[in-house]
N, C-alpha and C positions, 0 to 999 in steps of 0.2 A: 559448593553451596555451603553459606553460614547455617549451621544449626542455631536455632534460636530457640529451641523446644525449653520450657518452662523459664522464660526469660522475658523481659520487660522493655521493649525499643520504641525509639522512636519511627515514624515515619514516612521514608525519605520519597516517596511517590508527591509528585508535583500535580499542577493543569498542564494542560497542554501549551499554553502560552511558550513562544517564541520556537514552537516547533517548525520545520519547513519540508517539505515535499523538490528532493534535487532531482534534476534530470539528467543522464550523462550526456556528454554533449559528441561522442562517438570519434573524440580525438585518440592519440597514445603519445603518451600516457593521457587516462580519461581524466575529463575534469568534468565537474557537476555545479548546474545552474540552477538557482530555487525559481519555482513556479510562483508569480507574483498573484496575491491578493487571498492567498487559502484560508478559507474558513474554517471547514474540518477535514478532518482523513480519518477514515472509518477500517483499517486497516483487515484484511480477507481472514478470515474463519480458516484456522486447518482443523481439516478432519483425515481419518481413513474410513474406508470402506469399510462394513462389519457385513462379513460372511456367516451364513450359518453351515458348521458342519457337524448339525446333531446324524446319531445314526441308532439302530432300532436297541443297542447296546448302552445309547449314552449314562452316565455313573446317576442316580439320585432323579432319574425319570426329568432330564432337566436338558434344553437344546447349550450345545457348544456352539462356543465360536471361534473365530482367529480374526485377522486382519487383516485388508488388501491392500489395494494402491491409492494411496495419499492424495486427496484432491483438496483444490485451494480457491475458497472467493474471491471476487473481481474485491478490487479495493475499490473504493469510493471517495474520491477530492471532490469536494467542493468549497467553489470558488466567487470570490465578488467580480462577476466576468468583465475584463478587459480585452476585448477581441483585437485592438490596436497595439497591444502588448506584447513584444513577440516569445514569452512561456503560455501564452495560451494562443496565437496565430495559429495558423495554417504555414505561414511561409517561416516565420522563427526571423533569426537574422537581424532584429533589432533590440535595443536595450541592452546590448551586451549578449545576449542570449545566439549564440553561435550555432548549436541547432538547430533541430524542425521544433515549432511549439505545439502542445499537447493537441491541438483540434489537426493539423499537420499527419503528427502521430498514427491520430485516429484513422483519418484517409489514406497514409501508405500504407499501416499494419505495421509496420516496423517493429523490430524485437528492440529494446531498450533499456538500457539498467539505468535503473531508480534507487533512492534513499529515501527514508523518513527521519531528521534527525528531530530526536528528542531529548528536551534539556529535562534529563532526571537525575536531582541532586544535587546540580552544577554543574554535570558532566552531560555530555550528549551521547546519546546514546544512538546506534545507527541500524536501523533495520533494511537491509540492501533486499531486491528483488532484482530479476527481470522480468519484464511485462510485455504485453501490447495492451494498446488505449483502444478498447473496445468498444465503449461509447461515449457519444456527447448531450447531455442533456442540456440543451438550449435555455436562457431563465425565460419565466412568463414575465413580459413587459407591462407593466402600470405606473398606477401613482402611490402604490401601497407599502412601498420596499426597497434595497436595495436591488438589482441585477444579478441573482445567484445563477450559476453554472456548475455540471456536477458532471465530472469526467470519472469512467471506469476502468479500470487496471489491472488485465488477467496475468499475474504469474503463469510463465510460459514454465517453469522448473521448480524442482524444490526450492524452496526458499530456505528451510527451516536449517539446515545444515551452514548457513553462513549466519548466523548468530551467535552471539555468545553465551 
């Protein structure tokens, strides 16, 4: 890690603009297809568990704690739904997309490794998961919007140990 402590920088944090959401396609070696049309990805919250281990001795009449087992939020894509598109089908198999597509997913359960690549800097940056696609939020049809669809993505494992 750069020290930057009493020091004056630029920067270098972007938008999100030209980020993508890849899916492995369960070949080997694996290769990964972006999910067409993403709006956002809202990327899972870690936490760990906080245990209390206060006891009738604790130091400054104050409760202890420690730390338990690491749990991790569903990630959150949403997308400008193209249901004919095979990164968001049921059946995949089209567009190039050699996989199941993410509504697919949802219905087998299937365990699946995922990317977020993010351009920060100029460089992309790559946050890897494995998941299952736990849900599909269908959009509400009218006259007022585009077609949004918003797919959920429970890391099945740590995640955090494959970053940099």
């Amino acid at each position: 890690m750069a020290d930057v402590t009493g020091t004056f920088y630029e920067n270098d944090t972007d938008i999100g603009y030209g980020t993508e959401l890849m899916v492995g396609q369960g070949d080997s070696p694996e290769t990964f297809a972006s999910v067409k049309g993403v709006v956002s990805i809202k990327l899972g919250k870690l936490t760990n568990e906080k245990i209390r281990r206060t006891h009738l001795r604790s130091p400054n009449r104050a409760h202890e704690y420690t730390t338990g087992l690491a749990d991790y939020d569903a990630i959150q894509v949403r997308v400008n739904w193209d249901p004919n598109h095979g990164s968001q089908s049921a059946a995949g198999l089209t567009d190039g997309f050699t996989g199941v597509g993410m509504l697919g997913l949802n219905i087998s359960q299937a365990t699946t490794n995922f990317k977020a690549v993010i351009p920060i800097n100029g460089s992309p940056f790559e946050w890897p998961f494995a998941g299952k696609v736990i849900s599909f939020d269908p959009p509400e049809i009218n006259n007022d919007g585009l077609l949004e669809a918003t797919f959920e993505i429970q890391p099945v494992s740590d995640y955090r140990g494959d970053l940099p």
